[in-house]
ZAGU-378606 format. One record per residue: residue in one letter; x, y, z of N, C-alpha, C, O in turn. Coordinates in Angstrom, 1 decimal, decimal comma, always signed. Example, Ala and Ser with C-alpha at 12.3 -4.5 7.8 and 13.67 -1.06 7.14 Angstrom:
// ZAGU-378606
R_A_+13,2_-5,7_+7,8_+12,3_-4,5_+7,8_+13,2_-3,3_+7,8_+14,2_-3,3_+8,5
R_S_+12,8_-2,2_+7,1_+13,7_-1,1_+7,1_+12,9_+0,0_+7,9_+13,4_+1,1_+8,0
// end
This chain:
// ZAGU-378606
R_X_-19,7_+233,2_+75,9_-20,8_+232,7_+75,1_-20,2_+232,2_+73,8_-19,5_+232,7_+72,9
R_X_-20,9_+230,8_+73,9_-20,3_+230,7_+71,8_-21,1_+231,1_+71,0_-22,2_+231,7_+71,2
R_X_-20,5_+230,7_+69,9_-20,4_+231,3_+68,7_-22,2_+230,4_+68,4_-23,2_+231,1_+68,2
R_X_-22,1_+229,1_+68,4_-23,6_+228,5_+68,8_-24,5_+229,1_+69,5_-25,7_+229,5_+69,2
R_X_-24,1_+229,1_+70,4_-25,3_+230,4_+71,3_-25,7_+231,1_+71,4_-26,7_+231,3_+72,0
R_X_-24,6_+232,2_+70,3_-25,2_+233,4_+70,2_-25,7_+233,7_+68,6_-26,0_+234,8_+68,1
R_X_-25,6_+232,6_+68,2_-26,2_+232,4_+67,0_-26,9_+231,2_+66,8_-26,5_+230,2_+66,2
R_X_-27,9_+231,1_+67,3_-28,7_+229,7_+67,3_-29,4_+229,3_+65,7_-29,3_+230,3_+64,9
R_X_-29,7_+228,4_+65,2_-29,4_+227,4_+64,1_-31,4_+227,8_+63,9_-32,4_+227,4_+64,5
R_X_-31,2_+228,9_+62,6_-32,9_+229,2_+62,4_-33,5_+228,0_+61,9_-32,9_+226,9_+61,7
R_X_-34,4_+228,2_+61,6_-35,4_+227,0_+61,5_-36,0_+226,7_+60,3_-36,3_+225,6_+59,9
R_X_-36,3_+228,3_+59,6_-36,7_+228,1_+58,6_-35,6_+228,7_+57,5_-36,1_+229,2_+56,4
R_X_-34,3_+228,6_+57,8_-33,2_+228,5_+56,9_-32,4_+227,5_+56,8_-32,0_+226,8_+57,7
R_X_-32,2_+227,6_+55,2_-31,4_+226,5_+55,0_-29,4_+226,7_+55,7_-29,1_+227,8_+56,0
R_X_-28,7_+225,9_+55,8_-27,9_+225,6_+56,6_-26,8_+226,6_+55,5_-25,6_+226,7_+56,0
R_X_-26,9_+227,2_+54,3_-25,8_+227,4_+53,3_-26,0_+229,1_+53,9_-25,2_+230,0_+53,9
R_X_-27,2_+229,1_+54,3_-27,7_+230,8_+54,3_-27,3_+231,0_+55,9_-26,7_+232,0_+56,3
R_X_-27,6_+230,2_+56,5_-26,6_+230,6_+58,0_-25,2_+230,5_+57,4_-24,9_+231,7_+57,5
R_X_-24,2_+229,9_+56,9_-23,0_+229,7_+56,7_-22,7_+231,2_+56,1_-21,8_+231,9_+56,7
R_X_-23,5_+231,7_+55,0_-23,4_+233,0_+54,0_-23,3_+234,1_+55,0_-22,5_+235,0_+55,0
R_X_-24,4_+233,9_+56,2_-24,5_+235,2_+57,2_-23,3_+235,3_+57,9_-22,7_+236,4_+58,1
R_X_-22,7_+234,1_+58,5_-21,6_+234,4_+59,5_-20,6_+234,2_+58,2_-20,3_+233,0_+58,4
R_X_-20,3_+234,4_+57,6_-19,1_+234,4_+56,6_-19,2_+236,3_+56,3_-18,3_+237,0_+55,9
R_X_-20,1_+236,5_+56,4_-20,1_+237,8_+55,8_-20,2_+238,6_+57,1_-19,9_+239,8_+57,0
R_X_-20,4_+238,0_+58,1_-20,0_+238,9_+59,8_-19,0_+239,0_+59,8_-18,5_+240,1_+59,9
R_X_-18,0_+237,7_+59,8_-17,2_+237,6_+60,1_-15,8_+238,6_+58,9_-14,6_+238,8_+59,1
R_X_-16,6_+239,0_+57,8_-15,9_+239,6_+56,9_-15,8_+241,3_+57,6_-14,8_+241,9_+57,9
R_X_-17,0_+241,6_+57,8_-17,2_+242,9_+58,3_-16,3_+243,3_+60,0_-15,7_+244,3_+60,3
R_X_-16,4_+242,2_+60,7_-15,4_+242,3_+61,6_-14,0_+242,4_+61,3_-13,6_+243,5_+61,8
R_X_-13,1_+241,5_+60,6_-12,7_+241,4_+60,1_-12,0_+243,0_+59,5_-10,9_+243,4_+59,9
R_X_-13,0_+243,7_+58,5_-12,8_+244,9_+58,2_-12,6_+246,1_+58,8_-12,0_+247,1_+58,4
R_X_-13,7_+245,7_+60,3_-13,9_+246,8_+61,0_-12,2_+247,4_+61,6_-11,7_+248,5_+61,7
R_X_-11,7_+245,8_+61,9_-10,4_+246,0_+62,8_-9,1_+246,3_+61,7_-8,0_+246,8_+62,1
R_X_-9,2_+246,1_+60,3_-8,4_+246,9_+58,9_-7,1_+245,7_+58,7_-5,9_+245,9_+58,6
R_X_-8,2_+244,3_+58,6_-7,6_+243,6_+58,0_-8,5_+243,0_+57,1_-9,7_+243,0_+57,2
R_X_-7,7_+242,6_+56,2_-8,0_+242,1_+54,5_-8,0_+243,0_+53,7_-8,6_+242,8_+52,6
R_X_-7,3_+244,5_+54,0_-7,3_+245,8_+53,1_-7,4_+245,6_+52,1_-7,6_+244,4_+51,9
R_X_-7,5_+246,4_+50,9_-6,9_+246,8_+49,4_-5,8_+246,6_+49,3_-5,1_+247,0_+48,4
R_X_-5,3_+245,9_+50,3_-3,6_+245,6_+49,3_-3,4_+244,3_+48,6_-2,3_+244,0_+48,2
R_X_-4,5_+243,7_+48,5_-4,0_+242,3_+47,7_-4,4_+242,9_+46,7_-3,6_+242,8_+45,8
R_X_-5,6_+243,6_+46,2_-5,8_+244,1_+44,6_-4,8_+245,1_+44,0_-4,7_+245,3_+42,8
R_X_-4,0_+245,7_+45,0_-3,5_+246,4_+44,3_-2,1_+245,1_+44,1_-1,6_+245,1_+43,0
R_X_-1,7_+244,2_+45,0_-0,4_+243,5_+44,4_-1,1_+243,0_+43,6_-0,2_+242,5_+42,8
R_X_-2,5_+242,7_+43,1_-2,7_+241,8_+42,1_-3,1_+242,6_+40,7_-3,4_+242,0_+39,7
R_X_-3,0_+244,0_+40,8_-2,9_+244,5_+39,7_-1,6_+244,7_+39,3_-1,3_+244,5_+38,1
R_X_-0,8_+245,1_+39,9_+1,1_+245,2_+39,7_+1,2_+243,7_+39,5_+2,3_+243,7_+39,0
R_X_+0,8_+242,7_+39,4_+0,9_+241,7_+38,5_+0,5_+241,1_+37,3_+1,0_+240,2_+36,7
R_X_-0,9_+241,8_+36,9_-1,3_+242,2_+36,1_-0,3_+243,0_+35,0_+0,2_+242,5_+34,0
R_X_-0,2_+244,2_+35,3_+0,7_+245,3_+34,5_+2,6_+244,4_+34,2_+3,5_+244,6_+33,3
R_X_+2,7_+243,5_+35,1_+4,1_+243,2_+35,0_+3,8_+241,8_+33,4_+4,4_+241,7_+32,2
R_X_+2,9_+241,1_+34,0_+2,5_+240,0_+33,0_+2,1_+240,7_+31,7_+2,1_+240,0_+30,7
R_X_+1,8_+241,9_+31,6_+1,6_+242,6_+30,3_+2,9_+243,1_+29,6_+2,9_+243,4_+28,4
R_X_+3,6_+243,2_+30,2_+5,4_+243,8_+30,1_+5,9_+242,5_+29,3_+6,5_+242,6_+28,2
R_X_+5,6_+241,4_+30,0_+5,7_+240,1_+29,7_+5,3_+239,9_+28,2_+6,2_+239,8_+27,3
R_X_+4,1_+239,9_+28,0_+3,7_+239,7_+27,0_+4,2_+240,3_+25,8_+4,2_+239,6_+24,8
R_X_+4,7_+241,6_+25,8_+4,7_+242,7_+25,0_+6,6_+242,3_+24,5_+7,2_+242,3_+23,5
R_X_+6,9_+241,9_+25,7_+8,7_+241,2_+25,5_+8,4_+240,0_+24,3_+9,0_+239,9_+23,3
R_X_+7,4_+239,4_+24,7_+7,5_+238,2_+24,2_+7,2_+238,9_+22,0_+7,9_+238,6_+21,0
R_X_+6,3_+239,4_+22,1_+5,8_+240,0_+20,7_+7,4_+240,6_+20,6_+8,1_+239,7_+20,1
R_X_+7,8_+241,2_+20,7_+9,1_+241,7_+20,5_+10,3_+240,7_+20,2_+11,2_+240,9_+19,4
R_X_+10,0_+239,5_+21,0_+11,4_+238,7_+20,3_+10,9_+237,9_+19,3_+11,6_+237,6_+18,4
R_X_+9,3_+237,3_+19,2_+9,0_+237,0_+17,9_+9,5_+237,6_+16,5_+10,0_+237,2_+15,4
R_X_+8,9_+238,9_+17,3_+10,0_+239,7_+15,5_+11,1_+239,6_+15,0_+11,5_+239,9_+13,9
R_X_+11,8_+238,8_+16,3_+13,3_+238,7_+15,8_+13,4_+237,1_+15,2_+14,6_+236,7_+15,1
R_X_+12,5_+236,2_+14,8_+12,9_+235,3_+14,3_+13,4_+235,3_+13,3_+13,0_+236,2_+12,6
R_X_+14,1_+234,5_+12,8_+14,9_+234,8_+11,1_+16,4_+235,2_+11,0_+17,4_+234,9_+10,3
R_X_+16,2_+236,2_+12,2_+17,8_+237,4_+12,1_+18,9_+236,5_+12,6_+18,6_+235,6_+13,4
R_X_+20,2_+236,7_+12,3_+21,0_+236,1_+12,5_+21,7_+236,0_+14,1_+21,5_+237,0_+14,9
R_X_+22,4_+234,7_+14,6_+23,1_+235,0_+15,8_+24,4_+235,5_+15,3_+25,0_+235,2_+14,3
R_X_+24,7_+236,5_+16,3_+26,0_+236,5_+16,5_+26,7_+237,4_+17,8_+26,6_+238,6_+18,3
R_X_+27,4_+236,5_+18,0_+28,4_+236,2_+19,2_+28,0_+238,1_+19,9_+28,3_+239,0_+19,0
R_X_+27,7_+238,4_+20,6_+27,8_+239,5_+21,5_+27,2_+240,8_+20,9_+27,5_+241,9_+21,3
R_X_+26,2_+240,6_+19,6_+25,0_+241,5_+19,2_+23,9_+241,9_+20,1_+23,4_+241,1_+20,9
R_X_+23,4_+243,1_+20,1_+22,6_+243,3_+21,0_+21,1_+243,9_+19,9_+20,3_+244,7_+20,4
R_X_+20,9_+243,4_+18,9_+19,9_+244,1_+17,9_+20,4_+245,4_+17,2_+21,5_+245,9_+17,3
R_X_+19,7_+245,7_+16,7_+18,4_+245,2_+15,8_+18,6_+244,5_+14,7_+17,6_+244,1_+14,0
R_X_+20,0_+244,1_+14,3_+20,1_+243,4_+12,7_+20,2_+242,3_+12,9_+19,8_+241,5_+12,0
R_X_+20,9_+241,5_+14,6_+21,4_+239,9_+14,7_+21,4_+240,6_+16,5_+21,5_+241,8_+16,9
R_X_+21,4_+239,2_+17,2_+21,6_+238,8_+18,3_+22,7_+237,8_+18,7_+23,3_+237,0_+17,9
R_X_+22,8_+237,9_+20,2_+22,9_+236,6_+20,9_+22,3_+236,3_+21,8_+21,6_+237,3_+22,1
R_X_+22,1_+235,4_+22,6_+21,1_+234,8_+23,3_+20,8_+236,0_+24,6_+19,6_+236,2_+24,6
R_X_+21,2_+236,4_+25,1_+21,0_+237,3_+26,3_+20,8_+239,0_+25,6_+20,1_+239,9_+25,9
R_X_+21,8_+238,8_+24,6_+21,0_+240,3_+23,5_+20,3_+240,2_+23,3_+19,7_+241,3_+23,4
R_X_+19,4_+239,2_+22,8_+17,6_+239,0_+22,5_+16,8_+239,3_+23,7_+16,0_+240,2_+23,9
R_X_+17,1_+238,6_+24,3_+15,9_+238,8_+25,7_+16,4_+240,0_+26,2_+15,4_+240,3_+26,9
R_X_+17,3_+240,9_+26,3_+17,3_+242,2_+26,6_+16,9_+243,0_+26,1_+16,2_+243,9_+26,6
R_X_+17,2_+242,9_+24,6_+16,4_+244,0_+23,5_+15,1_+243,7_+23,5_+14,5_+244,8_+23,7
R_X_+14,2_+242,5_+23,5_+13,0_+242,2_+23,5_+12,1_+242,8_+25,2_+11,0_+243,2_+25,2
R_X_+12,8_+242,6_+26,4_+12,1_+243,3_+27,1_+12,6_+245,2_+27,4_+11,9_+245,9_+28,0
R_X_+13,7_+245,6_+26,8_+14,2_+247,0_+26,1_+12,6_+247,6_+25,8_+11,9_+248,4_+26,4
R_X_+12,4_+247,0_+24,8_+11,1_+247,1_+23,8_+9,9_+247,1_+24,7_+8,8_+247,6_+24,5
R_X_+10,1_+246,9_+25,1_+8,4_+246,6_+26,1_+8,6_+247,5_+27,1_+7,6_+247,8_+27,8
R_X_+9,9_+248,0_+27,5_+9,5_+248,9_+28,4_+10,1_+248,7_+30,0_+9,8_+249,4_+31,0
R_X_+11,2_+247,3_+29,7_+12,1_+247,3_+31,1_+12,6_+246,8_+30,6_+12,4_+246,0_+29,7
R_X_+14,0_+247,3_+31,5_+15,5_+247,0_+31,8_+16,0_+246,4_+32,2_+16,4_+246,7_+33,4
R_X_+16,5_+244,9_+31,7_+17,2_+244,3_+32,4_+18,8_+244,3_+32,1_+19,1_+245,1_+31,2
R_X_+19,9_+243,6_+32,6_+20,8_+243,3_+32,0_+21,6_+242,5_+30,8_+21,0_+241,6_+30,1
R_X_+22,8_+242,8_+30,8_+22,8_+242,1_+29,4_+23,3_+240,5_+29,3_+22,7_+239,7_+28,7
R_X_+24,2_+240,2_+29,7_+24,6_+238,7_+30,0_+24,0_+237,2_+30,5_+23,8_+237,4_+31,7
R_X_+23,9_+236,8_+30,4_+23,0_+235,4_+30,8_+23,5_+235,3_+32,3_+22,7_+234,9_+33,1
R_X_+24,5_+235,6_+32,7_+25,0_+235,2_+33,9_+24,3_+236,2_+34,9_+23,7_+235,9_+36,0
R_X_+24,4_+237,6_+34,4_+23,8_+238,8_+35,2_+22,1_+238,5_+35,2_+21,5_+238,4_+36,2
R_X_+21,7_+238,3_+34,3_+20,4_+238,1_+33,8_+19,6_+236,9_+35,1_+18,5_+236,8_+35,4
R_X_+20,9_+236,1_+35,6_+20,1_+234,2_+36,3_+20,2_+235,2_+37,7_+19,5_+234,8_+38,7
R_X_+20,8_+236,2_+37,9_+20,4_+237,0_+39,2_+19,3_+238,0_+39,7_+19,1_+238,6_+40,8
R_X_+18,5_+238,0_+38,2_+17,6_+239,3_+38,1_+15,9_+238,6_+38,4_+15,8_+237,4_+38,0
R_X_+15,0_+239,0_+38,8_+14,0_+238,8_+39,4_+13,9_+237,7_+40,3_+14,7_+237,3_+41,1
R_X_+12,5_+236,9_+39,9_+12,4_+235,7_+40,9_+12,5_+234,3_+40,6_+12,0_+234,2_+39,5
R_X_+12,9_+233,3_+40,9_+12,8_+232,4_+40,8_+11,9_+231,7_+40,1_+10,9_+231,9_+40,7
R_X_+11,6_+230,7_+38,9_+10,2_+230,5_+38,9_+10,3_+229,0_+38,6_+11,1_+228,7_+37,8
R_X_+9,7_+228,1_+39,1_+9,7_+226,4_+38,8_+9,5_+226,3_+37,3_+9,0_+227,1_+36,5
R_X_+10,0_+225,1_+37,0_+9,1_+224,7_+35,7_+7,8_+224,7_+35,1_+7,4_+225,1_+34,0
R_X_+7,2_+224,3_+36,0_+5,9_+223,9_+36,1_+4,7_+225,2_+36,0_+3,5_+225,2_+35,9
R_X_+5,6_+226,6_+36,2_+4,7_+227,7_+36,4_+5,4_+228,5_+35,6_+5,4_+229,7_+35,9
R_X_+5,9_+228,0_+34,5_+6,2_+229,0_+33,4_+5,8_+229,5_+32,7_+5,4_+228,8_+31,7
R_X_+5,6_+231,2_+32,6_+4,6_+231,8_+31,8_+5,3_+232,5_+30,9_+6,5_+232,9_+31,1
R_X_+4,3_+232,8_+29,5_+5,0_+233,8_+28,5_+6,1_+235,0_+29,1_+5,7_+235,7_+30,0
R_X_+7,2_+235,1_+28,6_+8,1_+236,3_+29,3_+9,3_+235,7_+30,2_+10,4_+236,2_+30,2
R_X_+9,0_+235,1_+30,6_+10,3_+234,2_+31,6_+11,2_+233,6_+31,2_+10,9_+232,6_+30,5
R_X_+12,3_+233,8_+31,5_+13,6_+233,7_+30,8_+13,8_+231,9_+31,1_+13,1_+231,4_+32,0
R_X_+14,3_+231,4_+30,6_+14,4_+230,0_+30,5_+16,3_+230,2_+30,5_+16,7_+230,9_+29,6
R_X_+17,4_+229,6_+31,5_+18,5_+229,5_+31,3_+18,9_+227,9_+31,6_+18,7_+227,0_+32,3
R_X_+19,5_+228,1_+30,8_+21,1_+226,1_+30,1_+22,1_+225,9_+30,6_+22,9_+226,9_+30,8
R_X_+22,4_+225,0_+30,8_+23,8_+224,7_+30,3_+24,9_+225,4_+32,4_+24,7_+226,3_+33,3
R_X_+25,6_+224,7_+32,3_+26,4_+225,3_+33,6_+27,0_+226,4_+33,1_+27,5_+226,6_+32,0
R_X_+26,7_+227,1_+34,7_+27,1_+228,7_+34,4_+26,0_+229,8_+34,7_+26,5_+230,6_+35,5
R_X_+24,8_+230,3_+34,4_+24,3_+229,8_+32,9_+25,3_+229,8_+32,1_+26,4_+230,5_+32,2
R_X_+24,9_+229,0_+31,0_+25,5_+229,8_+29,7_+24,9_+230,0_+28,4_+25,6_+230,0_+27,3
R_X_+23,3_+230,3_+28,4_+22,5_+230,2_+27,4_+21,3_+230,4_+27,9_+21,1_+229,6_+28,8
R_X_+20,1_+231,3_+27,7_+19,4_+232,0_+27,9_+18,3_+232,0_+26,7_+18,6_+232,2_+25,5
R_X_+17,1_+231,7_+27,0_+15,7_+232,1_+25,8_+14,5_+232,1_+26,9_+14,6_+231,9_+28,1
R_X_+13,6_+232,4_+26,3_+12,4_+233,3_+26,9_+11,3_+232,2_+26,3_+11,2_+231,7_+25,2
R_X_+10,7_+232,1_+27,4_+9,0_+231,0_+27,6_+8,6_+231,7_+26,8_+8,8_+232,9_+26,8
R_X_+7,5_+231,0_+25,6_+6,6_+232,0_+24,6_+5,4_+231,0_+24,9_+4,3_+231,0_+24,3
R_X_+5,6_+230,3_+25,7_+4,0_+229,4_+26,1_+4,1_+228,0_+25,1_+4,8_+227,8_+24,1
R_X_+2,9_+227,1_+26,0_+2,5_+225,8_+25,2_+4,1_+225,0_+24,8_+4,4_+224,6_+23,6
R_X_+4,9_+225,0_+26,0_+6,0_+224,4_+25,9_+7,2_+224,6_+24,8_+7,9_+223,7_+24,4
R_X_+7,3_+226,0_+24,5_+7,9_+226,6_+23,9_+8,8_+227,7_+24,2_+8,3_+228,6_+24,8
R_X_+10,4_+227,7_+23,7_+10,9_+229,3_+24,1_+11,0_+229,7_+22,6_+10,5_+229,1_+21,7
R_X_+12,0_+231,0_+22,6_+12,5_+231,6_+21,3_+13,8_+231,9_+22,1_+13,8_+232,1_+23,3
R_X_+15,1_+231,8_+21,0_+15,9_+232,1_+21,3_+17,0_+232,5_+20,3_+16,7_+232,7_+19,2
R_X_+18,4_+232,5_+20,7_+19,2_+232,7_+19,5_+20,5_+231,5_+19,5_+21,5_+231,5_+20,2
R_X_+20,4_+230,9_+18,9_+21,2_+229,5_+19,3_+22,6_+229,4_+19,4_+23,2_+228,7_+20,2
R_X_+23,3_+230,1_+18,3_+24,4_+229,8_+18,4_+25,0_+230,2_+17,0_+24,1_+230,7_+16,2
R_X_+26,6_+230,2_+16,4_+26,7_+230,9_+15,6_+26,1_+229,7_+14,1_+26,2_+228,5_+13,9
R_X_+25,7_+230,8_+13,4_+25,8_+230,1_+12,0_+23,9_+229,9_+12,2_+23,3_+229,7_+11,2
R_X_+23,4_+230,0_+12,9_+22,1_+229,9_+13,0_+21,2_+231,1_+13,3_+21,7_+232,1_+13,8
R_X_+19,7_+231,0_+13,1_+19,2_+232,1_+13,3_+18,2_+232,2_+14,6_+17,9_+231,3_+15,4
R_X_+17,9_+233,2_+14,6_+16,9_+233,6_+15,8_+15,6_+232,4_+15,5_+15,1_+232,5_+14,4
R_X_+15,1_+231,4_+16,3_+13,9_+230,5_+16,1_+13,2_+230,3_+17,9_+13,4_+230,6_+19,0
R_X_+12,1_+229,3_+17,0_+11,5_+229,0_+18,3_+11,9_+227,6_+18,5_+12,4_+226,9_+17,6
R_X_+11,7_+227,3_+19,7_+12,4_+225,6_+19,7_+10,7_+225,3_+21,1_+9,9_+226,1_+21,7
R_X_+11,0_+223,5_+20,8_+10,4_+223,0_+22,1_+11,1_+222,9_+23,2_+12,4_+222,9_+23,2
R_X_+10,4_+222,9_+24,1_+11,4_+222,9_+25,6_+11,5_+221,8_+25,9_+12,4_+221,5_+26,7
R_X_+10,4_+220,8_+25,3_+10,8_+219,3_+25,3_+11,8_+218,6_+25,2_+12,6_+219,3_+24,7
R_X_+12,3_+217,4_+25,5_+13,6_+216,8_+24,8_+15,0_+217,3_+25,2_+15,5_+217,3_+26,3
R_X_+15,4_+217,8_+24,4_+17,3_+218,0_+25,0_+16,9_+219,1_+25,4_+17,7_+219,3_+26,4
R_X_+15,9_+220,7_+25,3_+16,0_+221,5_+26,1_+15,8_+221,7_+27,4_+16,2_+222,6_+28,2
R_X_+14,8_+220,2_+27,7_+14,4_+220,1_+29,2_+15,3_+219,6_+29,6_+15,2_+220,0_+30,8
R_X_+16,4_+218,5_+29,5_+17,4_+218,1_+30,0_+18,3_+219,0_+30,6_+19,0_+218,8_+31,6
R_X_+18,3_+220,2_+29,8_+19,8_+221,3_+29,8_+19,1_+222,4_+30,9_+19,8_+223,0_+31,6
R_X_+17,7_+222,5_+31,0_+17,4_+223,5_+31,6_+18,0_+223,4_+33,4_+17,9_+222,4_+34,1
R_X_+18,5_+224,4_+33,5_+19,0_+224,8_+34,7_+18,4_+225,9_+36,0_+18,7_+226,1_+37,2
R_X_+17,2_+226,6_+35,1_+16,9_+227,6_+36,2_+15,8_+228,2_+34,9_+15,7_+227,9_+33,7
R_X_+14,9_+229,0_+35,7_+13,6_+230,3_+34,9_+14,0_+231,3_+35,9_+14,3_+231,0_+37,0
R_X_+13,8_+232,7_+35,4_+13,2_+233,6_+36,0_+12,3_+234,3_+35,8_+12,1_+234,6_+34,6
R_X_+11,3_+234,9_+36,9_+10,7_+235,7_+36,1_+11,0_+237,5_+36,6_+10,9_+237,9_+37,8
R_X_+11,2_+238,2_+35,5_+11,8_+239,6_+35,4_+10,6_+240,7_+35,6_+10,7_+241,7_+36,3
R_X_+9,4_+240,2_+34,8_+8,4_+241,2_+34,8_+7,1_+240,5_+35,1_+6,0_+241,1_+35,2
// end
């Protein structure tokens, strides 16, 4: 028997309210057999809590604007580029590694185009330079010697250099 047949087309409903009924049969069947569980809310809260990790890194290397780079610092007085984004997600409450190169192996992949606050932004072949998405086309990072910890645009020569994102948390 079909699905027309065994549901014939009422007369005095509108065509959105049959649609609503078999969308919502079809949910409960669906249920009965223990598909569409609770497990997408729960992966979508473990992304929730991870984007908050995120956030909390990001407040953390803000603080470090001003402080000086230097070559293989890991905080709290001066950085370098892969000491910053370690210490700043340190601070929030995960572990990553310390080198830009160890660091382009650690979580997932993330396109340009889906870059969110927390996500490491890496340069240059190799990597060899490392700063963190702070949003609205922006990273922070630690540039190099003689300079200090700032925010830069991703625009322009940093979007040329970019070589990879990840995202860690």
């Amino acid at each position: 028997m079909s699905i027309a047949a065994a549901c014939p087309k009422p007369e005095n409903r509108s065509s959105a309210v049959v649609r609503a009924a078999l969308t919502l049969s079809s949910l409960a069947v669906l249920a009965a057999f223990g598909i569409g569980s609770a497990a997408p809310a729960a992966s979508e809260e473990r992304v929730h809590q991870a984007s908050s990790v995120a956030r909390e890194a990001v407040q953390h290397a803000k603080k470090q604007v001003g402080k000086p780079y230097r070559y293989g610092a890991e905080g709290p007085r001066a950085f370098d580029c892969s000491g910053l984004v370690q210490y700043a997600y340190k601070k929030a409450g995960k572990s990553i590694s310390r080198t830009t190169y160890t660091q382009f192996d650690q979580g997932r992949s993330v396109s340009r185009s889906n870059l969110r606050p927390g996500d490491l932004v890496f340069f240059y072949s190799g990597p060899s330079h490392v700063g963190m998405y702070i949003g609205n086309g922006r990273m922070i990072h630690a540039p190099s010697s003689g300079k200090t910890i700032q925010t830069a645009k991703m625009a322009g020569y940093y979007n040329r250099q970019l070589v990879g994102a990840r995202r860690v948390a």
